[in-house]
C-alpha positions, 0 to 999 in steps of 0.5 A: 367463352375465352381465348387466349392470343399471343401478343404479336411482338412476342409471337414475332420474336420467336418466330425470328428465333426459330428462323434463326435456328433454321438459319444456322441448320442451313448454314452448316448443311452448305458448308457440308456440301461445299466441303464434300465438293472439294473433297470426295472424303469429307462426309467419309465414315472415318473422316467424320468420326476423327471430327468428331474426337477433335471437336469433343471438347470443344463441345463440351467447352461450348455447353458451359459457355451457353450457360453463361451467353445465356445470362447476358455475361461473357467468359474469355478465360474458358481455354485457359481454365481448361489447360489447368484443369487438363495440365493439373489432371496430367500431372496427377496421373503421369508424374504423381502416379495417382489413379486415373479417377482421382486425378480426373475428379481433381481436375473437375475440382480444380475447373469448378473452383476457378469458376467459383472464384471468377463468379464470386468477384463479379457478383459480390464486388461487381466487377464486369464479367468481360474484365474478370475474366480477360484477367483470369485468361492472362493468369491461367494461361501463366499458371498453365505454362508452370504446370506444363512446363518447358516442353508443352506437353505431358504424355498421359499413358493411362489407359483408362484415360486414352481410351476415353478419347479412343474407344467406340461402342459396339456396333449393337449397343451404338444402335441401342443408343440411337434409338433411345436418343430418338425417343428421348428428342422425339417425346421431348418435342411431343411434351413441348408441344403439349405444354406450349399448347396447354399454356396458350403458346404458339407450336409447330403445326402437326405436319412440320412436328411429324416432319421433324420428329422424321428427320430426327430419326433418318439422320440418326440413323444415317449418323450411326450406321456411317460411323459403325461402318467405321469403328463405331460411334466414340463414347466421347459422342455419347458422353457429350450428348448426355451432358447436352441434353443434362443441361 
């Protein structure tokens, strides 16, 4: 009869991952209750639902920049990039007058590219990711301004591209939603946990995975019955929590 045991340095540095997940839950739930505490509307339906427009983006922003903190490498030029994309998309549907998909196609297009660009030189000439794009950052930022122009903005009267950022789901359908993303989290976790145990992994006991699959389930729907008791949850929220749990 054999057994497989995890060699203890690895068993050590993931239990200090998992405690430094905790740690950031921990973290984020004092500076709720800390802000709740200053301010009575903080935790507030329509408050939380403005935040969650404001931080959309940077949201998405902060998925492709885990790709990359993933790989050891660093991108400062990831706001610039996205100003052209942004500016050049802006300038499709506002000034040229081409139709909202293409220009948001376009400006995917034009984001990929840079990327492409950037990542090319480090990799086939080997020059340091820091410096690539600390580079990129002061040239993208100077191609922006030509983009925008003198008056810093371009008003977008699109309507398909305004409601993105301003149109909610239906109450019936934003349940529909949080149900299926509890699935989603909950088997997730179920087959995780089967994979780490038939591999010889260390897992989550029973209790602490039958906790966690719960508090999944009581914050979702906490979340979703606060922000229907506003507007209802913005499908920026749906669309980023696609593209997080896609990557």
């Amino acid at each position: 009869m054999t057994t497989t045991t995890q060699p203890p340095a690895r068993t050590s540095r993931l239990g200090k991952a998992s405690l430094s997940s905790y740690a950031v839950i921990i973290g984020l739930a004092i500076v709720w209750i800390v802000f709740q505490l200053l301010s009575d509307n903080f935790l507030s339906s329509r408050n939380l639902s403005n935040l969650v427009l404001q931080i959309a983006v940077l949201g998405t922003l902060s998925v492709g920049m885990v790709m990359v903190l993933i790989i050891g490498e660093i991108d400062l030029s990831v706001g610039a990039i996205a100003g052209v994309s942004a500016g050049s998309m802006a300038v499709l549907v506002s000034i040229l007058h081409y139709p909202a998909w293409v220009s948001i196609v376009a400006a995917l297009v034009i984001g990929a590219l840079i990327g492409l660009i950037h990542g090319t030189v480090i990799t086939a000439i080997g020059i340091p990711s820091f410096i690539v794009t600390l580079a990129g950052l002061l040239i993208w930022e100077g191609v922006q301004l030509a983009i925008v122009g003198d008056g810093g903005q371009i008003g977008i009267s699109n309507l398909f591209i305004q409601g993105i950022a301003s149109t909610y789901v239906p109450l019936g359908l934003g349940w529909g939603l949080a149900a299926l993303a509890f699935i989603v989290v909950a088997g997730q976790s179920l087959i995780r946990r089967r994979r780490r145990l038939r591999d010889g992994l260390p897992v989550r006991s029973t209790l602490l995975t039958v906790v966690f699959v719960a508090v999944v389930a009581v914050v979702t729907a906490a979340v979703t019955a606060l922000l229907n008791s506003y507007l209802g949850i913005p499908w920026v929220l749906v669309f980023l929590a696609a593209l997080v749990f896609g990557f």
